[in-house]
N, C-alpha and C positions, 0 to 999 in steps of 0.2 A: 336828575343829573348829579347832583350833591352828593347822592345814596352813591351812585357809581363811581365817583372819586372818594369818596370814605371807604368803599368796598376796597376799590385799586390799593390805597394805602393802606389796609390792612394788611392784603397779601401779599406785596412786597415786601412789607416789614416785618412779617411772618416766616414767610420764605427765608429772608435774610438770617432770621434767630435760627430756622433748621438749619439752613447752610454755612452758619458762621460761628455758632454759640461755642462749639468746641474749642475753636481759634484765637475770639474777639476777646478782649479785655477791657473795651472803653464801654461806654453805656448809651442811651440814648437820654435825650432829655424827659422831666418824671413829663412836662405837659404832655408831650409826645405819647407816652406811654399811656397815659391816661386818655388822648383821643382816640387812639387806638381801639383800647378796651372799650370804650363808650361806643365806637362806631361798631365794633364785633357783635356787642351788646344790642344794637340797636337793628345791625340786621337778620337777628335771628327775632328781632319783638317788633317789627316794622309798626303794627298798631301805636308803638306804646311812644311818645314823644319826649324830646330831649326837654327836662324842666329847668329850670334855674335853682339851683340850692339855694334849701330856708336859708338863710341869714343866721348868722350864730347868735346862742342868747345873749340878750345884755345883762348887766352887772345887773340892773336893780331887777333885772327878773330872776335873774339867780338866786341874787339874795332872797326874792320874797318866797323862792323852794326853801332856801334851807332856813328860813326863820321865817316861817307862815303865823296870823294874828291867832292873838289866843281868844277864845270866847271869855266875855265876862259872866263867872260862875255862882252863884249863889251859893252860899253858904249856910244849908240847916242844918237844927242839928237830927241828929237819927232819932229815931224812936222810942228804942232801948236805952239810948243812953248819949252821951258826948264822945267820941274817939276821935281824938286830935290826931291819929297819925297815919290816918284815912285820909287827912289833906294835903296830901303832898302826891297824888296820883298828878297832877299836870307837868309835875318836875319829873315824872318818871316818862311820861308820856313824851315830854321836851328832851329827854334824855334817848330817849329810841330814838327819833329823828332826828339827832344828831347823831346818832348812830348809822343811820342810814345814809347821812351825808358822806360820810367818814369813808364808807363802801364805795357810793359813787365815784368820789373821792378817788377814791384807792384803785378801781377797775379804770379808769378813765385814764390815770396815770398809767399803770400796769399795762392797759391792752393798747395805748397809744405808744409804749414804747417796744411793745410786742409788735406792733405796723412796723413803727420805723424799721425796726431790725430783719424782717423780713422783707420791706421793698430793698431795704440796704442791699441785701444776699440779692435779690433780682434784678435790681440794678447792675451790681458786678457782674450778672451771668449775662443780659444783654450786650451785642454787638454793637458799636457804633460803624452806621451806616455813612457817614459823613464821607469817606473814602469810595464809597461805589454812587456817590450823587450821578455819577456822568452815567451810569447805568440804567439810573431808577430812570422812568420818563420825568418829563420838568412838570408835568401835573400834579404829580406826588408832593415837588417841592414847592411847589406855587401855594401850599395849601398853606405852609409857614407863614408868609405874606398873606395871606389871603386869614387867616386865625391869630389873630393876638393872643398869645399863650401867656395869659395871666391868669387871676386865680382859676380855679375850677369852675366854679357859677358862673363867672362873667365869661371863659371860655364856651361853656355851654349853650350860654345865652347868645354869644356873637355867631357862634355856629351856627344856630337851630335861625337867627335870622337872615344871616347871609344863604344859608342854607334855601331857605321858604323863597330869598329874593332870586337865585341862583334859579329854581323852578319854576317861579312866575318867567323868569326871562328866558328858560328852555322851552316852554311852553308856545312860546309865542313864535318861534321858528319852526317854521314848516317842516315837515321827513324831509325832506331833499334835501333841504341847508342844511338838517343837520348831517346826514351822510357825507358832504358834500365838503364839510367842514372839517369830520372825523378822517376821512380819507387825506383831505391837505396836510391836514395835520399830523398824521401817522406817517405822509412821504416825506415830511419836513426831520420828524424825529428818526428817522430810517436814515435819512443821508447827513444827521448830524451823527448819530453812531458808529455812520459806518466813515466819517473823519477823524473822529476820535478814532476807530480804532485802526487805521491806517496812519495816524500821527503814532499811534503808539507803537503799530508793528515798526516804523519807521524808526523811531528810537533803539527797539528791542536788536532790530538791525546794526543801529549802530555801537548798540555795546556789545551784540559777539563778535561784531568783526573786530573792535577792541580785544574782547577777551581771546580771541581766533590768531588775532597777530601776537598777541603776549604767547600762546602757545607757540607758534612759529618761530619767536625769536628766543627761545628757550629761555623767559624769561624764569617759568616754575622747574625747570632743568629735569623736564619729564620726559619721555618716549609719546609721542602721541601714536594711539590708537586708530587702526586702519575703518573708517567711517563707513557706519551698518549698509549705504547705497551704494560705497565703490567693494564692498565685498559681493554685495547681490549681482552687481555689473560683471566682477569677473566670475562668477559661476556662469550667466548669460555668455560671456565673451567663451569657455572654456568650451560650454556647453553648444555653442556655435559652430566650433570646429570637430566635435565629436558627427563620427556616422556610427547613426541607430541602427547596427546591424543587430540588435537582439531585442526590435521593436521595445526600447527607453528610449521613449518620445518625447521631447521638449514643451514640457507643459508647467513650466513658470512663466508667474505673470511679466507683463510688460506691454505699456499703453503704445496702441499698434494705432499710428493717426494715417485716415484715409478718409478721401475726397475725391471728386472731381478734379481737373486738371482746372488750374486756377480759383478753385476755391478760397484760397487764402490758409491752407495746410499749414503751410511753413511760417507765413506772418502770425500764424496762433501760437506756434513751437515758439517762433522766436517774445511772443511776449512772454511766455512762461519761461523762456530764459533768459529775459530781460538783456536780450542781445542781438542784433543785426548780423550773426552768425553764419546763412546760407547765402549762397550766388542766387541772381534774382535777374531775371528776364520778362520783357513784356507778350505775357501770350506764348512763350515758346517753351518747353517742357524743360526745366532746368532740373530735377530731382530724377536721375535715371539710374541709383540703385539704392538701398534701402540704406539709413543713416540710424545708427542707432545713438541715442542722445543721453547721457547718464548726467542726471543733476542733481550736486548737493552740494550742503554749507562750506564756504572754504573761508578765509580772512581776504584775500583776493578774489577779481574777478576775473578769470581766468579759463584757457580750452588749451586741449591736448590729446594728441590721438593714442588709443593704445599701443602703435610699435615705434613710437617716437616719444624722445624726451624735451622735444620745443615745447615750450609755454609759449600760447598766445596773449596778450593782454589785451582784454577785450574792453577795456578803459580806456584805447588809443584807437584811432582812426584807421593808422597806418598798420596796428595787428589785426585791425576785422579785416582789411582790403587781402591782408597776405592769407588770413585763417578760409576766408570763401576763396579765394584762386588754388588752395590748396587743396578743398573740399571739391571742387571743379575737376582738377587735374584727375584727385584719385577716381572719382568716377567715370572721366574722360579712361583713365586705366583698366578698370573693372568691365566696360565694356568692351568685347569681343567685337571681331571685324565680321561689318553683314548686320549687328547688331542695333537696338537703339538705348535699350536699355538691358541691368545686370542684375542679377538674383544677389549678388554677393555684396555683402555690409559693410560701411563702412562706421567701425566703430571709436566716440568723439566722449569724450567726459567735460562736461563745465563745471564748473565749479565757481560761487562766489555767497559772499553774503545776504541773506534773506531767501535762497532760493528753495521752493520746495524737492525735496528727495524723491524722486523717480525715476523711470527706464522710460524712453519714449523711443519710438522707432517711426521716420517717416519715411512713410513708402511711394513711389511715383506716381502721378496722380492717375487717376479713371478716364480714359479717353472713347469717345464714342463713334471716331474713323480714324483713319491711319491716313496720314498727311503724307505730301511728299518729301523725301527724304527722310522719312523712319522707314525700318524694315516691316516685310509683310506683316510678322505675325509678332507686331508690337504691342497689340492692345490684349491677344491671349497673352502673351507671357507676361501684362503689370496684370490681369485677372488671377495668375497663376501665383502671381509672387504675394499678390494682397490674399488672394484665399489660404496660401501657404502659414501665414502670420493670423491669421484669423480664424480660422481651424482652431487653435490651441484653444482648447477650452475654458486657460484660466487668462487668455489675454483681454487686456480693459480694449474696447474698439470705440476708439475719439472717431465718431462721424463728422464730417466737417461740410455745411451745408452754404454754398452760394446765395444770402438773400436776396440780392440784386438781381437774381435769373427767375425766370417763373422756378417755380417747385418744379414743374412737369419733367424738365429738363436733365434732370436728376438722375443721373446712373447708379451712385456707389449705395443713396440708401436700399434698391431692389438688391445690391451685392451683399449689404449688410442685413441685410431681412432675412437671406439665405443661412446665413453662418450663424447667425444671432436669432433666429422668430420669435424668441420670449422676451428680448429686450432686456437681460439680465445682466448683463455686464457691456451693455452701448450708451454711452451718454454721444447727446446730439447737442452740434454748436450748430447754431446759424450766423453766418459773419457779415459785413459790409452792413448792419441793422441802419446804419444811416443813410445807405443810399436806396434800402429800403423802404425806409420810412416816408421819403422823398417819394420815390417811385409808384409805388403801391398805391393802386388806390384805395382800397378797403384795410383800413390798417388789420382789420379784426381776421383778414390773412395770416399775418405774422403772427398773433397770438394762437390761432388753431396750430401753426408749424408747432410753434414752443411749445404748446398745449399736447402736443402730440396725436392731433384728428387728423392731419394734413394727408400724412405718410401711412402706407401701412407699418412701416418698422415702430416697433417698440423700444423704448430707452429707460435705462436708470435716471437717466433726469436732463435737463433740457436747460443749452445755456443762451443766450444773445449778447455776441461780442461787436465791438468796431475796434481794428486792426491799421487804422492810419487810413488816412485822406487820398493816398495812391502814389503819394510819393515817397522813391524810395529813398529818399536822403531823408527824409524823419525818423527822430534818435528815437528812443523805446520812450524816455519820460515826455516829449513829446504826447505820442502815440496817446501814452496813457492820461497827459492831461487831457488830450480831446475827447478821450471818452469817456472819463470821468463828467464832464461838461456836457455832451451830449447828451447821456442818461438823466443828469442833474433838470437840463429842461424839456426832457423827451413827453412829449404825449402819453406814449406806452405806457410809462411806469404812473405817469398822471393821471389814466383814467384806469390803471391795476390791471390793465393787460399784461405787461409784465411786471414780475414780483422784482421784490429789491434782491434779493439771495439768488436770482436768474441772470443777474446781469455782471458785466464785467468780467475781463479778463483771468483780472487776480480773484474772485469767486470760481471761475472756472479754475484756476489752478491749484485751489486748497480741495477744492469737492473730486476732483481726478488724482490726488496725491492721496488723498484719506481714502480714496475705493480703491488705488490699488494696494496699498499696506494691508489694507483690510483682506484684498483677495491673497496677498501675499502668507499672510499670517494664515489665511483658511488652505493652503495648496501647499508649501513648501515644506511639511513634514511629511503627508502624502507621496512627495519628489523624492525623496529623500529614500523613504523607503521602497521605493519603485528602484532606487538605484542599489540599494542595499541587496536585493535578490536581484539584478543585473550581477553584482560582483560575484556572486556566489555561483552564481552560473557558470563564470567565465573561470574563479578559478578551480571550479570541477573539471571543463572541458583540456585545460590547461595539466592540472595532474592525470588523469586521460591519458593525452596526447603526448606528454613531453615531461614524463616522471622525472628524468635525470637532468634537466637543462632549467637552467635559472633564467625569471622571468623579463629577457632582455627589450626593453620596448627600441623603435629605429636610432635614436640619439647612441642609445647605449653600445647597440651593434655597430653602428658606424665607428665610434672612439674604439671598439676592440679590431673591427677592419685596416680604422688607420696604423695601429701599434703593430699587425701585421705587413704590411705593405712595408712602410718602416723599416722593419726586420728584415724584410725580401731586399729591401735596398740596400741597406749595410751589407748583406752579403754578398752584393756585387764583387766586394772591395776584398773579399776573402777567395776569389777564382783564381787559381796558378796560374804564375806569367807564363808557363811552358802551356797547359791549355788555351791560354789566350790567342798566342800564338801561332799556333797549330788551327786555330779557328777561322783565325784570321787570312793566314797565310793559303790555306784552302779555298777560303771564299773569294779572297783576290784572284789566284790564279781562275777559279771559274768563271770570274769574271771577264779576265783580260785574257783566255787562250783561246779565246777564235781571234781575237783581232792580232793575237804573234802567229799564230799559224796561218789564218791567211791571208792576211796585210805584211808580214814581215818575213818569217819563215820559208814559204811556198814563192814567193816571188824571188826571193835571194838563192832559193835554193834551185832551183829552176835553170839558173843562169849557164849552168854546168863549168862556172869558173870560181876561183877560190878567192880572186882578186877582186872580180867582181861580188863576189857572194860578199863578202865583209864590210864593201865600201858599202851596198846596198843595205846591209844591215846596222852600221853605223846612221847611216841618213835618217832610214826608218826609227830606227830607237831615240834619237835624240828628238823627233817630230812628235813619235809619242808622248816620253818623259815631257815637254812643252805644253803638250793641249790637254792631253785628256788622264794620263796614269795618274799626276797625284789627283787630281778629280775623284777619277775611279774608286781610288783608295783609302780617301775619305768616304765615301758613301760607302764603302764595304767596311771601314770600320762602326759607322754610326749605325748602318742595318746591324750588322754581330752587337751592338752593345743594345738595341733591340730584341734581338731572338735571345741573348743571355737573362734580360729581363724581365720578357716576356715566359721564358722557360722558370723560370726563379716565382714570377706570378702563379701561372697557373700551374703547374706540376700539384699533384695531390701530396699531402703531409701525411699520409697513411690516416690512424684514427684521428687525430686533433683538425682534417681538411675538412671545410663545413664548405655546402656549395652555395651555401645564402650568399656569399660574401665574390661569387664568380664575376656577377653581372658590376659590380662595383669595383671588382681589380682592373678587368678589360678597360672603364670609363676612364677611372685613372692612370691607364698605362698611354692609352691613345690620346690623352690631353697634356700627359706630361713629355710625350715625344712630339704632337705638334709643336708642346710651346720652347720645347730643346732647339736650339742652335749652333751648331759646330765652329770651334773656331777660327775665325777666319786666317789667322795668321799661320795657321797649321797647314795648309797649301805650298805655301811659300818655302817654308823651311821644308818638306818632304821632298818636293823637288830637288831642290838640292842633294839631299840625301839621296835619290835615286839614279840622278844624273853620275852621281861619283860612283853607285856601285856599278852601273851598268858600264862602264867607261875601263872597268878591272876587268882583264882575261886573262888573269895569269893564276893556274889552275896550281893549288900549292901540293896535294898531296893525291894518292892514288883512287883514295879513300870518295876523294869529292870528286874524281872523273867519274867513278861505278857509279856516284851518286845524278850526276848530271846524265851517262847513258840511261840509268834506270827512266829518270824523271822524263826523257826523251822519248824510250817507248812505247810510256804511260800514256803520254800526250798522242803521239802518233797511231798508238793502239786504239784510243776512243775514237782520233779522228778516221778511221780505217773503218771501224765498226759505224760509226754515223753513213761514213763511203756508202758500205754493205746495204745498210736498210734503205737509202735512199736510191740505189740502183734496183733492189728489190721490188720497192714500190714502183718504178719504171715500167719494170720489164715484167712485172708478176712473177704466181708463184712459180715456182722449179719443177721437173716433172713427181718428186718426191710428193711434195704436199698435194699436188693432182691429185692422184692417186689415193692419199692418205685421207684427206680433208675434201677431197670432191671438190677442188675450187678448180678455177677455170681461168683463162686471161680474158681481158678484153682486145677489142679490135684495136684499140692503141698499144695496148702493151705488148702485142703482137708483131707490131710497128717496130714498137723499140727494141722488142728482142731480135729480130733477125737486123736491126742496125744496131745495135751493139755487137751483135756475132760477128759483123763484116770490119766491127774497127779492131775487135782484139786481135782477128787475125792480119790487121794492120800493125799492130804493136808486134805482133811474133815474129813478124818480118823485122820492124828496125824497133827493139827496143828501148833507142838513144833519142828515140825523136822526142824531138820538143814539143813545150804542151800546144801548140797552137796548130792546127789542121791549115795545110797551104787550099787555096780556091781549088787547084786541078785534085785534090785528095779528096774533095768533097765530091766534084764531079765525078770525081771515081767509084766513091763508096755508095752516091743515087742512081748511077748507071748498073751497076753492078745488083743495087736492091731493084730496081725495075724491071731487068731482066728476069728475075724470080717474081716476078708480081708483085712486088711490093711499091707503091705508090709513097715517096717521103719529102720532106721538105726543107733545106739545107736548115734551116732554125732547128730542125728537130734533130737535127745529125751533130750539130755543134753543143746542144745539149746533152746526149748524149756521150757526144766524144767527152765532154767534163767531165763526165762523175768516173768513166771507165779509164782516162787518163788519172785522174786522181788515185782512183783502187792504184794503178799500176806503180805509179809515182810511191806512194807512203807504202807498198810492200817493199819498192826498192829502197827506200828508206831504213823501213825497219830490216833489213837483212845487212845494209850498211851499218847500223848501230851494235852490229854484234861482232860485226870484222873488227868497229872501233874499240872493242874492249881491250885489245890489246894495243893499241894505238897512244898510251897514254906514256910509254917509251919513246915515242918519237918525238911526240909535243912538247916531252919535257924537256928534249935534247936539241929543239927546233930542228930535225932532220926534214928535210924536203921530198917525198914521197909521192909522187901523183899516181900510184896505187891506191895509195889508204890519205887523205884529206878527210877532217873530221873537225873542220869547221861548224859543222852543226852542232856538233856536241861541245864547243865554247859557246856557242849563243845560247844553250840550255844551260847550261852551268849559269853564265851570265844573269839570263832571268831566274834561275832557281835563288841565287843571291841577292838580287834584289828583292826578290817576296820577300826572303829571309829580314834584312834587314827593315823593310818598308814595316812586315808585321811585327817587330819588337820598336819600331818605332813609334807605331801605334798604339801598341799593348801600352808604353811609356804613357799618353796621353790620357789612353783611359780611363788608365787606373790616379793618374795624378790629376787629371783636371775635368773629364767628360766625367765619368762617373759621382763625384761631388756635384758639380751644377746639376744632374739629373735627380739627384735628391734630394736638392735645393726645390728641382721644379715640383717634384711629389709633393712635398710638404706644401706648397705652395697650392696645387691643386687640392688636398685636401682642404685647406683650409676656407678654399673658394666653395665646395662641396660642401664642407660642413653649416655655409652660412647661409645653404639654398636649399631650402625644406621642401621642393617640388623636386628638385634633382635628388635627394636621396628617398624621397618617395617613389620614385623612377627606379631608383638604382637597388634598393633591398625590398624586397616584395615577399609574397608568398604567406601561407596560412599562419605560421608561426611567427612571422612579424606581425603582420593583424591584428592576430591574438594578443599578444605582448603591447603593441599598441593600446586596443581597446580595454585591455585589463590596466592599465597605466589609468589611462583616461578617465573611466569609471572609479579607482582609487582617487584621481584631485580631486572630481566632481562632489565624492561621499564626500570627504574631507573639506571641503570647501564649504559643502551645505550644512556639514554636521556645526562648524563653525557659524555660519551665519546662523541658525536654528538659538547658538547658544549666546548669540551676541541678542540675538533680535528676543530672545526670554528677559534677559540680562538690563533691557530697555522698556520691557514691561513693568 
């Protein structure tokens, strides 16, 4: 065991010089350094044992090297002779060994200061570790206490005993203690690491939200830059509303979370956004159309929907309650009537400090019947909508797995096995682990789910969360202190059923953020150029199609539509008051000449007295002027300032008339004349007006009698002719068109023709008679036709006598109107004449004068006050139309919008990615 913590310390402190030497400047300590080396040393020579350094020499052994005894020498003399200076060989001899001292001497010095100088240089280049203690395990540092780092010998010595006593007392514990030990101790150091490094990420949090609000309050007086997850979100968002009509398919990432119905889907979303964000019901499907979730770092904590500029603050109580009632609503919106749930997204950004950066999208959950009160085919269309998000090849699929249910029960993993059978891009959570752990009786269940034997589907990796107690008024750090607590004394992780890196929330949300950047970074230059030859496509098809026409997408055509209309409307204001007039004055009198002709005209005239004719015409014209003419008058001006409008819309412009723009003039014409109102007060005052002209019959010049005969025959001439066809139709054809056309009468009009034969030759006898048939005249004219066989019935004789007293009446009329021409001598002169009375031709004049007036009184109105308000309302409608993207989706259609559409489209999309492509290198 000793070998194995000298081993440990080695290579941490090894590791640490690889990975820090370039950096470090401090050192470590030299004893350090030296156990190292000795333990390196020691497990490469395991044989060879740690010894205690000799002890240095002492002084008098020293000395007795360098001045060793001399022998005593005898002195003869030589043979040859005496040579004195052959004695002094021991002083030469005493003289080399001090030489040799001199050396030692010298190397001893020299190579000792040649060490120092080189551990000096080693020293500098090692790292001090002291700043990653909380890293190393406490084993490493336990070894300081555990070795007095004094000299080298006695270090060695303390070692190699502590060492020998360290194995005698591993020895003696069994294999199972010691695993059993090794494991305690490894969950102990695992969940102290992983405090530290949640105290730390906590910190790190709270200095960028520091550094996050100094940007926000411009304290470095910089532009901040649009953040690399709300760029990726709107290409997501852009790319949403794009249709793939030239199969470019939407295959950017984004973690697609799918579950069973009460899984705990949305309590996993919401810890990874560290917010109580979604409505939440017990049992009852609260997520019924897909929400897409965009999270990244902001200085606040903060939600906001893409077409809205409310901030939620989701650090108040009272902004979660309003931000889920609002998330509620709009899907209460999104779904269609019949429906239960909606294909269409609703897209949410959060934003706050510490959050990981991702796209999440939660989709409705997997239901396994359709309950009452969802529609029939509820459970295909959340099949349809989850396989639609799961299809994409490069999306991350968050399984989300009910631990608390048996496995069996399990729908979405067979859904996810389909989409996914390699397991390449699914990570699998299992939720509720604690009411599992409770439940279950084989815990070794849960570890095969996590293990991934349980399931056939395969996974990128495999998480075990708990998500709150079940109630939903617990805040997020709540949540997370209980399961923090719970894993801390779980079983699982005690007997290493589950690993420490498997568990937890916030572990699930850094290993789902880092696999999808990762996918992101592997697929969105791929997209990119998928979209690159989409553009080129389109604007091939575009010069093609539409060489001379600039590439207008719906916005742009609408603002040229409205500048049209516009123009059509200003030119109301530029129509001649004499055309107005003549418009108007036409469509009035067509309006109002059957009720003078036969409510006022034909009864007065009838009377065959001149006295009576006037007072009758008098009564009648003021009863009219009362009820209905300025009525009349105003609707025959408001239709005409209609048909001028309408003609001014649609008429073609010759070359510059485009008919894209047809179906959007009609919208706007027929909403700006619902929302037109005439004014009211212009009733009142026309009256007047009409009462005072019709009350004038004093004819001033010759000019305007011709004019009021003409206007008189005119009238009398159509009513004549209407006569004609309507007695034609009676009686059938004449023997002419018999003959000509092969037509035939029927058995009534057969009827009618020999009872009209019998009343004209009534009229030839007295043609003074009044229009009303006496009883004995009728019995005359059925006795008369029965004797000829004709069978009749006095209704059908009284109807007849109408139309053929009529014919007789307006010829005698118009043959009066020509005697009257010379008549305008005597009226001027009031002569009295009961030859020639021509009283009818002042009541024509009379009314000929009041159109006159009534339509310049008009024309007055519309050009000064109708015509303004109606342009008011245009603009007005436009502006309503411009601010409703389905109604001008409605209203300009056709190939060439499409086009221009999706060439639009695919231009943001390049543009957008080519950006994020260059941001997200730039963060590399």
């Amino acid at each position: 065991m000793w070998r194995l913590r000298r081993a440990a310390v080695a290579c941490e402190v090894c590791q640490s010089l690889v990975n820090h030497s370039s950096g470090m400047k401090r050192s470590l300590p030299l004893q350090k350094l030296h156990l190292v080396s000795r333990s390196i040393y020691h497990l490469h020579h395991p044989s060879l044992k740690l010894q205690r350094p000799q002890p240095r020499a002492s002084f008098q052994h020293f000395s007795s090297l360098t001045n060793p005894p001399l022998r005593k020498l005898k002195l003869s003399p030589i043979k040859y002779g005496y040579q004195p200076h052959r004695n002094f060989w021991p002083a030469r001899l005493a003289a080399r060994l001090l030489k040799l001292r001199y050396l030692i001497l010298g190397s001893a010095v020299g190579g000792g200061y040649t060490a120092k100088k080189t551990f000096d240089q080693w020293k500098d280049m090692i790292p001090d570790l002291s700043d990653y203690k909380w890293i190393v395990p406490d084993i490493v540092w336990e070894i300081d206490e555990y070795i007095d780092w004094g000299s080298p010998g006695e270090t060695a010595f303390r070692a190699t005993d502590h060492g020998s006593e360290g194995d005698k007392h591993y020895r003696k514990v069994s294999d199972k203690e010691k695993i059993d030990q090794l494991q305690e101790e490894l969950l102990h150091t695992q969940l102290k690491y992983q405090r530290i490094l949640e105290r730390l990420e906590k910190e790190n949090k709270e200095l960028r939200k520091l550094v996050l609000q100094k940007d926000d309050k411009g304290i470095h007086h910089r532009k901040l830059k649009k953040s690399l997850i709300d760029m990726y979100s709107e290409v997501l968002d852009v790319l949403s509303d794009y249709d793939a009509s030239y199969n470019t398919q939407d295959h950017l990432p984004r973690v697609v979370v799918v579950g069973d119905q009460s899984a705990g889907k949305t309590s996993v979303l919401e810890m990874i956004a560290q917010a109580r964000i979604f409505p939440r019901g017990s049992g009852e499907m609260m997520t019924r159309s897909p929400v897409k979730v965009t999270l990244s770092e902001g200085p606040h904590h903060v939600a906001l929907f893409k077409d809205s500029s409310r901030e939620f603050d989701l650090t108040k109580e009272e902004d979660l309650a309003a931000l889920r009632h609002e998330i509620e609503l709009r899907m209460r919106k999104n779904v269609k009537e019949g429906c239960t749930v909606s294909p269409e997204t609703i897209s949410l950004n959060v934003k706050g400090p510490g959050l990981q950066r991702m796209v999440l999208v939660d989709l409705p959950g997997v239901i396994s019947t359709v309950t009452s009160g969802m529609a029939p085919d509820t459970k295909e269309t959340i099949f349809s909508i989850s396989k639609a998000y799961m299809q994409n090849p490069n999306a991350i699929i968050l399984c989300i797995q009910d631990g608390s249910v048996d496995a069996e029960r399990s729908i979405v993993t067979d859904l996810v096995s389909q989409m996914d059978p390699h397991g390449r891009r699914t990570i699998f959570v299992l939720t509720k682990v604690d009411l599992a752990e409770k439940n279950v009786a084989s815990p070794s269940r849960i570890q095969q789910i996590i293990e991934g034997k349980l399931f056939p589907m395969k996974a990128l990796g495999y998480f075990a969360v708990v998500t709150g107690k079940g109630n939903s008024s617990e805040s997020i750090e709540a949540i997370r202190e209980y399961e923090e607590e719970f894993f801390q004394n779980s079983k699982l992780l005690k007997t290493s059923m589950l690993k420490a890196h498997q568990v937890t929330t916030r572990n699930l949300s850094l290993a789902v953020s880092d696999c999808f950047w990762k996918m992101v970074r592997e697929s969105v230059e791929q997209q990119a150029d998928s979209f690159k030859a989409t553009r080129f496509n389109l604007e091939t098809e575009w010069k093609n199609n539409y060489p001379r026409l600039r590439e207008l997408d719906r916005n742009e055509l609408f603002e040229k539509a409205k500048n049209e209309i516009l123009d059509e409307v200003i030119s109301l204001s530029q129509v001649t008051p004499k055309h107005w007039e003549e418009i108007l004055q036409q469509s009035l009198w067509e309006r109002v000449s059957t009720h003078v002709i036969e409510n006022i005209y034909l009864p007065a005239a009838q009377t065959m007295n001149s006295g009576t004719f006037n007072t009758t015409v008098d009564i009648k014209l003021k009863q009219w002027t009362d009820k209905q003419l300025p009525n009349k008058a105003v609707e025959v001006a408001w239709e005409t300032l209609q048909e001028e409008f309408s003609r001014f819309m649609t008429e073609p412009k010759g070359k510059e008339h485009d008919d894209i723009f047809d179906k959007l003039k009609e919208a706007v014409k027929e909403e700006s004349i619902k929302r037109h109102k005439w004014n009211d007060f212009a009733e009142d005052s026309l009256r007047v007006i009409q009462h005072n002209a019709l009350e004038d019959r004093s004819i001033s010049d010759k000019q305007q009698w011709d004019a009021a005969i003409s206007f008189m025959e005119e009238a009398l001439q159509a009513r004549l002719q209407d006569t004609e066809n309507a007695i034609e139709n009676m009686v059938g054809p004449d023997w002419k068109k018999r003959w000509l056309y092969w037509k035939n009468r029927t058995q009534e009009q057969c009827v009618h023709n020999e009872t009209k034969n019998e009343l004209e030759k009534m009229l030839k006898c007295n043609e003074e008679h009044p229009a009303y048939l006496a009883s004995d005249e009728i019995t005359t004219v059925r006795k008369n036709l029965e004797s000829r066989g004709v069978a009749v019935d006095p209704s059908l004789i009284k109807d007849t006598w109408h139309q053929v007293y009529r014919r007789h009446f307006l010829k005698s009329a118009l043959n009066h109107c020509n005697l009257c021409r010379r008549g305008f001598y005597y009226y001027q002169r009031h002569f009295v004449d009961s030859e020639l009375e021509c009283n009818d031709v002042v009541l024509f004049w009379r009314i000929q004068r009041m159109l006159a007036i009534t339509a310049n009184t008009l024309r007055q109105q519309l050009t000064n006050t109708e015509v303004r308000r109606l342009e008011k309302n245009v603009k007005e409608v436009l502006e309503d139309f411009a601010e409703d993207s389905e109604k001008k989706v409605k209203l300009l259609t056709g190939k060439r919008v499409q086009l221009a559409e999706d060439l639009k489209k695919v231009r943001e999309i390049q543009e957008k990615l080519d950006a994020f492509i260059e941001a997200l290198h730039q963060e590399k």
